[in-house]
Wavefront OBJ file of the C-alpha trace (Angstrom):
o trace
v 94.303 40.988 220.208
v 94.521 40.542 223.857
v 92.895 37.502 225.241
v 91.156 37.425 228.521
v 93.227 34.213 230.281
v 95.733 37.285 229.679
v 94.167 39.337 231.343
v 93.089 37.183 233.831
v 96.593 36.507 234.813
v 97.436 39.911 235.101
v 94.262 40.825 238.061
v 95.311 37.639 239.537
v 98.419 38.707 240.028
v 97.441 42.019 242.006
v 94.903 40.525 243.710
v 97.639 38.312 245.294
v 100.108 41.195 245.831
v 97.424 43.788 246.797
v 94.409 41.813 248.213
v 92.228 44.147 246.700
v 89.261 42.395 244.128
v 89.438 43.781 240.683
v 86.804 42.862 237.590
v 86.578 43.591 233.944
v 84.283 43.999 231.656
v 84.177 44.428 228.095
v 82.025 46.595 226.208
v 79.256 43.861 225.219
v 78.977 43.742 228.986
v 80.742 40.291 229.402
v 83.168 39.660 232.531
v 86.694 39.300 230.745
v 88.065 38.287 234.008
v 87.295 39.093 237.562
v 88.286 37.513 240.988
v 85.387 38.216 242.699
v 81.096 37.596 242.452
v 80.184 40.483 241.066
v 76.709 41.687 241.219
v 77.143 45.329 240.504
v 73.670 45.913 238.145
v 74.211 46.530 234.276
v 72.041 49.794 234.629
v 74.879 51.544 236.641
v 77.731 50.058 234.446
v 76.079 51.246 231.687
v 75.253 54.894 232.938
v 79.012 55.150 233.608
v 79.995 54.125 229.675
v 77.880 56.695 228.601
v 79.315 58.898 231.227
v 82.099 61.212 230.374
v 84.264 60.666 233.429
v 87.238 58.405 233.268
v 86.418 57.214 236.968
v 83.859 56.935 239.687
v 82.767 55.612 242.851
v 79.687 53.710 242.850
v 78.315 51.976 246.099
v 81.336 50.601 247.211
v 83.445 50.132 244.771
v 85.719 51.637 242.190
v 84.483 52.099 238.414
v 87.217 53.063 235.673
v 87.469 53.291 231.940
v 90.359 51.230 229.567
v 90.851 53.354 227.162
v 93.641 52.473 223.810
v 93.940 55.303 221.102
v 90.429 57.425 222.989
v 88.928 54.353 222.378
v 87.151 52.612 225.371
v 87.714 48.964 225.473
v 86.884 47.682 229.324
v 85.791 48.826 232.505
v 87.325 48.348 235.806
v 86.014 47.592 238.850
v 87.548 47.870 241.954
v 86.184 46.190 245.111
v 86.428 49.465 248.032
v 85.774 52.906 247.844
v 89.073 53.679 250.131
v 92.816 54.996 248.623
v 94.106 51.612 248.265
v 91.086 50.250 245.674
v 91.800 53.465 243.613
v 95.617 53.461 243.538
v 95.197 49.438 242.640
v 92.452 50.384 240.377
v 94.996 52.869 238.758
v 97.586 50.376 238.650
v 95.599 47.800 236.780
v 93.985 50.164 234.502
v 97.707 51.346 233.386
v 98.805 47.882 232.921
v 96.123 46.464 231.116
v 96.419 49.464 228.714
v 99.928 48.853 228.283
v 99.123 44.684 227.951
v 96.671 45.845 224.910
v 99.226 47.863 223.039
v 101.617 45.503 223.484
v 99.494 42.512 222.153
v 98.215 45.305 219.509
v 101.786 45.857 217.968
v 102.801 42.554 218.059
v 99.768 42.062 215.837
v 100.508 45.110 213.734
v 104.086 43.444 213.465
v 102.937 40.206 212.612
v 100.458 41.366 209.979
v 102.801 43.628 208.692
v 105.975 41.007 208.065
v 103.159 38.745 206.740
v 102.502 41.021 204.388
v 105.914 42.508 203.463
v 107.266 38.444 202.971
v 103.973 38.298 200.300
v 104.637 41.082 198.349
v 101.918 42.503 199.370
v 102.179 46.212 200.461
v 103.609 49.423 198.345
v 107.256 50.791 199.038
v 105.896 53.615 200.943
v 103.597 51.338 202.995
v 106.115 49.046 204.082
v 108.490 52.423 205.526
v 105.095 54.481 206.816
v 103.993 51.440 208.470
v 107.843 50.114 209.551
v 108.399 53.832 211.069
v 104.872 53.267 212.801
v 106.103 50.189 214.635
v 109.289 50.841 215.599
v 111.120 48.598 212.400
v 114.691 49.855 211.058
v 113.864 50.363 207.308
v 118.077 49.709 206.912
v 119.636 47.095 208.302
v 121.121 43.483 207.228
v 118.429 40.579 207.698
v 118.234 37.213 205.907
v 115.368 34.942 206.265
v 115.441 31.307 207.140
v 112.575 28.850 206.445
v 111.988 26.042 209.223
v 110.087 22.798 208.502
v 109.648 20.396 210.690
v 108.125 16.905 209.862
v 105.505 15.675 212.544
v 105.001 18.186 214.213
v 101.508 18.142 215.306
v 101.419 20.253 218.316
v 103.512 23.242 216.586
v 106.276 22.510 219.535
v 109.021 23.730 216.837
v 107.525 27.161 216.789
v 107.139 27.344 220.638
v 110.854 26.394 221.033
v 112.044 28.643 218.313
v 110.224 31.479 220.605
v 111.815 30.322 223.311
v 115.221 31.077 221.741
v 114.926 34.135 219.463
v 111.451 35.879 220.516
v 113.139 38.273 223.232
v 116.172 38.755 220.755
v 116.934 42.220 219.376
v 116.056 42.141 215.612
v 114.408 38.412 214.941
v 110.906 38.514 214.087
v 108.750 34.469 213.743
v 105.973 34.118 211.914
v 104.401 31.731 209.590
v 102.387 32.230 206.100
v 101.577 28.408 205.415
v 101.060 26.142 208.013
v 103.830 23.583 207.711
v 106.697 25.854 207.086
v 108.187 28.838 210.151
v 109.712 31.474 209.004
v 112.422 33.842 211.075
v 113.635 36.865 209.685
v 116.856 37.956 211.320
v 119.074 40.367 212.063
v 123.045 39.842 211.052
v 125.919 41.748 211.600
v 127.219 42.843 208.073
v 126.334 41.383 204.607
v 128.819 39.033 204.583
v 128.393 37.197 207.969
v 127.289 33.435 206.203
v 129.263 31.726 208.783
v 126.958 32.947 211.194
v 123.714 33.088 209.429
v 124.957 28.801 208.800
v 125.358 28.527 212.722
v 121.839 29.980 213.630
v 120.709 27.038 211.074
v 122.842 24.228 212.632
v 121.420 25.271 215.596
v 117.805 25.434 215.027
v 118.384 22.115 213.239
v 120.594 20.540 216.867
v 117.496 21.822 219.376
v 114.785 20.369 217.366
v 116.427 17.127 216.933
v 117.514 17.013 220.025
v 114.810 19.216 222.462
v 111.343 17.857 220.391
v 112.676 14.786 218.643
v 111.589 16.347 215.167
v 113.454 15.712 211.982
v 113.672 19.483 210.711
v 114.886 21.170 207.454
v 116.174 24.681 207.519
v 116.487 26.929 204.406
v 117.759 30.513 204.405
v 118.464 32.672 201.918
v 120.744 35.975 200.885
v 121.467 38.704 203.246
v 119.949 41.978 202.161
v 120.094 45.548 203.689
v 116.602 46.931 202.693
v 113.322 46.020 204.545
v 111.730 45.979 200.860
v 113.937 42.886 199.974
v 113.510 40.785 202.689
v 110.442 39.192 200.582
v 113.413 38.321 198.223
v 115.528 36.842 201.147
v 112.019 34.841 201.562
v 111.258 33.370 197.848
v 115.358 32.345 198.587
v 114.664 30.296 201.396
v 111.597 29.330 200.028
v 113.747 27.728 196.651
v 116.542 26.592 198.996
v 113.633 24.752 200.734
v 112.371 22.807 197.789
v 115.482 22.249 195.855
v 117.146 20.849 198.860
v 114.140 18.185 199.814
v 114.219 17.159 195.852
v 118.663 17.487 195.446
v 120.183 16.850 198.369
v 117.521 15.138 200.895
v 120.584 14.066 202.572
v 121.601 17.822 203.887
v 119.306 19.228 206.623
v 120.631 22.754 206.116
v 120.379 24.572 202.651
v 121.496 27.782 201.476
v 120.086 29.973 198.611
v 124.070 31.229 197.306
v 125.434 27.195 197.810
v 122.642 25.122 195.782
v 124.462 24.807 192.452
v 123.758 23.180 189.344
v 120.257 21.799 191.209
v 119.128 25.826 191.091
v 119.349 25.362 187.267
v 117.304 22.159 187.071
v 114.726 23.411 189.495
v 113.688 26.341 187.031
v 113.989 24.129 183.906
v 110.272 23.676 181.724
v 109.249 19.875 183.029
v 109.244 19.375 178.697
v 112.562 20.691 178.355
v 113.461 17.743 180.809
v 111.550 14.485 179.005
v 113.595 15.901 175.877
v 116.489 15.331 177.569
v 115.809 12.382 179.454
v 114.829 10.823 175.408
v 118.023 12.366 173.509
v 120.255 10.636 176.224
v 118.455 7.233 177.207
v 115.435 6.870 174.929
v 113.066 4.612 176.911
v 115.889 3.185 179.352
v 116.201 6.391 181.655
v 117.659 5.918 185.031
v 114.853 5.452 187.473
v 114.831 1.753 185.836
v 117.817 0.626 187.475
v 118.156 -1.472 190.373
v 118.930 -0.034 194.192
v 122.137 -1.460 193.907
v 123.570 0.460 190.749
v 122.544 3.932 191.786
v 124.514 3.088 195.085
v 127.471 2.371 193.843
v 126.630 4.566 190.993
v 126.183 7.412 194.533
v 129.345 5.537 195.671
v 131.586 5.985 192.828
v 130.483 9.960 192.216
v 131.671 10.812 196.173
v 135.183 9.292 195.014
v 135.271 11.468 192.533
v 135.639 8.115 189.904
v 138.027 6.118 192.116
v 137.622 2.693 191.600
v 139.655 1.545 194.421
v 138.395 3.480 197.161
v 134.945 2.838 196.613
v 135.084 -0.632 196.712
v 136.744 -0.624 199.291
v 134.224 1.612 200.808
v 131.787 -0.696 199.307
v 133.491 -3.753 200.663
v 133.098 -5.220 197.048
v 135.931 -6.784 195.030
v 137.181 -4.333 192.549
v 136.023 -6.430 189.994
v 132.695 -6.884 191.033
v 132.577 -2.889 190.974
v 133.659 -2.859 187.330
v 131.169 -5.163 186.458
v 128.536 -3.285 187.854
v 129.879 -0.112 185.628
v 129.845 -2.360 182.623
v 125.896 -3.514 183.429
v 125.441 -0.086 183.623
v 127.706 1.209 180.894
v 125.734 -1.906 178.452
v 122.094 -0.664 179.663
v 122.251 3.171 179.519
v 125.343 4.030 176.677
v 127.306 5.630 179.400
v 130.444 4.805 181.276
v 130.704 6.840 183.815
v 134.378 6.246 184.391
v 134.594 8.821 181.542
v 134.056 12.461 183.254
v 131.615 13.595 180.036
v 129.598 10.603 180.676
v 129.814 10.631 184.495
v 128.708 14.062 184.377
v 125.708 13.181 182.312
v 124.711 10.535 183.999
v 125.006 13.090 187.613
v 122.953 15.706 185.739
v 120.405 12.853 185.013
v 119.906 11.690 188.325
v 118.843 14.883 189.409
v 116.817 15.674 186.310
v 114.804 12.466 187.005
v 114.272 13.234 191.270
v 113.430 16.860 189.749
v 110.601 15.051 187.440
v 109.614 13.045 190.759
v 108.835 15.815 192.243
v 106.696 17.638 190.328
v 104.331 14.321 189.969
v 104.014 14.268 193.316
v 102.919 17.553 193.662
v 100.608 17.745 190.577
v 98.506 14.277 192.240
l 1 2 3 4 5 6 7 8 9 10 11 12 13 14 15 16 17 18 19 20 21 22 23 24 25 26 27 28 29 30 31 32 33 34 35 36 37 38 39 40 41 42 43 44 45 46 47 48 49 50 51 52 53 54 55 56 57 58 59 60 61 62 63 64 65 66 67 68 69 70 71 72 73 74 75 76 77 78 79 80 81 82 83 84 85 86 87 88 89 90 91 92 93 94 95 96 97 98 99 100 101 102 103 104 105 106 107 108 109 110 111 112 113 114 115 116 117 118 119 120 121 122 123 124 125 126 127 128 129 130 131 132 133 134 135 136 137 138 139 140 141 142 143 144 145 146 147 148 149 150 151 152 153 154 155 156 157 158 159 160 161 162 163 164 165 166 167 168 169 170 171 172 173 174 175 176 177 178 179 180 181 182 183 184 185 186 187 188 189 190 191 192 193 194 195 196 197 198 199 200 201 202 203 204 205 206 207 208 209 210 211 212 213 214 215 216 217 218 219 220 221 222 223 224 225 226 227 228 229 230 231 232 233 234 235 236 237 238 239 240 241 242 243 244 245 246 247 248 249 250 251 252 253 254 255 256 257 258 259 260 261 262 263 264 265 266 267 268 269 270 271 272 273 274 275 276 277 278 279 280 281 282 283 284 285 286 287 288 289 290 291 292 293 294 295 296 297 298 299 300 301 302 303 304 305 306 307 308 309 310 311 312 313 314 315 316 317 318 319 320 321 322 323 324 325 326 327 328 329 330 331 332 333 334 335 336 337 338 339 340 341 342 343 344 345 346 347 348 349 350 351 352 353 354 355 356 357 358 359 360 361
């Protein structure tokens, strides 16, 4: 709901334009926000609640009613009884009502995209309630998922406001407290290139605007309202595999996360009985720093033993060596493709088992 340093601001702001003194009141009888001493006597203000009249002059000054939906939420006061403290009176009175619908749907909005991202609401909730505040049931949206590391002060969602809170279809909001999520309008159901653009540059202001080291995660575009919780659970698995695959990438998409989609939704058991039918007790978070490395090294090359010692800045033979410590320790040479596959599918496997100790500590 509205807060009162809101509507504070907005009295302030006539008083300085108008000169006229203007106080309100909610209906526990607590000044909201005035810019005057007032001493007008709770008897009177309470007489005119009770009142039917939307307005009145009462020793001095002007008394009117804030009303949202017939239901009365402040009163106004109005230092003078003259034209001038009623047509300000008026003024304020309008804006203030239109300042608590505002805040209102924006609530509404919030809740309701909250809601809709959860799974929580029927199909003909989500179009009574989208038709209710002003949402296109139809129309191409993909979600992204925003996390940004350190961020203490919530400065990412502040900036992300800054860029795509006044824009014509984006709604932000957040369901967990680490992650933000925008849902977005696109242009058609094919526009990726863009949808990857608005990521890069998410990821390019909070590097370079806050300092934070971000993630961003989107998933597919859909065309219904009711499947933009699917768009969400996308992002949601871009997110995670991304962090636990390719921690190297600071942008991840749902439809580009390959083979690591199929190892993220493998049974944790299914994965120890691999890790023991390839490598029995020697599995490959054993070895040393410097063999995955190379082992990384060697994969980029696509197997080319020249290039990546040169890249390395290793003599070729040393490289070979290293494939034949590894080749000796594990059963695998992975300047075969079979076993260099295996081995690849491993790695991943074991950061895949990595991560679901840490989050079962």
């Amino acid at each position: 709901m509205i807060t009162n340093q809101v509507i504070q601001t907005s009295i302030d702001e006539l008083k300085a334009i108008s000169k006229v003194d203007l106080c309100v009141i909610d209906m526990d009888g607590l000044v909201a926000a005035t810019t005057f001493e007032n001493n007008m006597s709770t008897e009177l203000i309470d007489n005119f609640i009770k009142s039917p009249a939307d307005s009145q002059i009462v020793g001095g000054f002007h008394m009117m009613k804030i009303l949202e939906d017939g239901e009365l939420l402040y009163i106004l006061i109005a230092r003078g009884s003259g034209s001038d403290a009623y047509m300000i009176a008026k003024i304020a009175v309008s804006q203030i009502q239109n300042l608590v619908i505002a805040y209102k749907e924006h609530y509404d909005k919030n809740n309701f995209f909250q809601n809709l991202l959860l799974d929580n609401l029927l199909l003909v909730d989500i179009y009574n309630r989208a038709k209710k505040l002003h949402i296109e049931p139809e129309a191409n949206r993909v979600v992204y998922l925003v996390e940004a590391s350190n961020d203490k002060d919530n400065i990412s969602m502040e900036l992300l406001k800054n860029i795509f809170g006044d824009q014509q279809g984006c709604f932000l909001t957040a369901v967990e407290q680490k992650n933000i999520i925008l849902v977005k309008e696109v242009e058609n159901p094919f526009a990726y290139d863009e949808v990857e653009r608005t990521a890069e540059i998410i990821i390019d202001m909070l590097n370079s605007e806050a300092m934070l080291s971000a993630k961003v995660a989107y998933g597919t575009i859909v065309s219904e309202l009711k499947e933009v919780s699917k768009s969400y659970k996308e992002a949601k698995m871009a997110l995670d595999v991304g962090k636990i695959f390719y921690s190297e990438k600071s942008v991840n998409a749902y439809n580009t996360l390959g083979i690591g989609r199929l190892i993220y939704q493998l049974p944790v058991n299914l994965c120890r009985i691999f890790m023991k039918e390839i490598f029995g007790d020697n599995i490959p978070d054993d070895l040393d720093d410097e063999i995955l490395t190379t082992v990384q090294k060697f994969f980029d090359n696509n197997l080319n033993v020249s290039e990546t010692s040169r890249q390395l800045f290793v003599h070729r033979n040393t490289l070979v060596y290293r494939i034949e410590k590894l080749h000796q320790s594990t059963g695998l040479d992975i300047r075969k493709f079979d076993d260099a596959l295996t081995f690849k599918i491993a790695l991943m496997v074991v950061n895949y088992m990595k991560y679901l100790d840490s989050i079962n500590k």
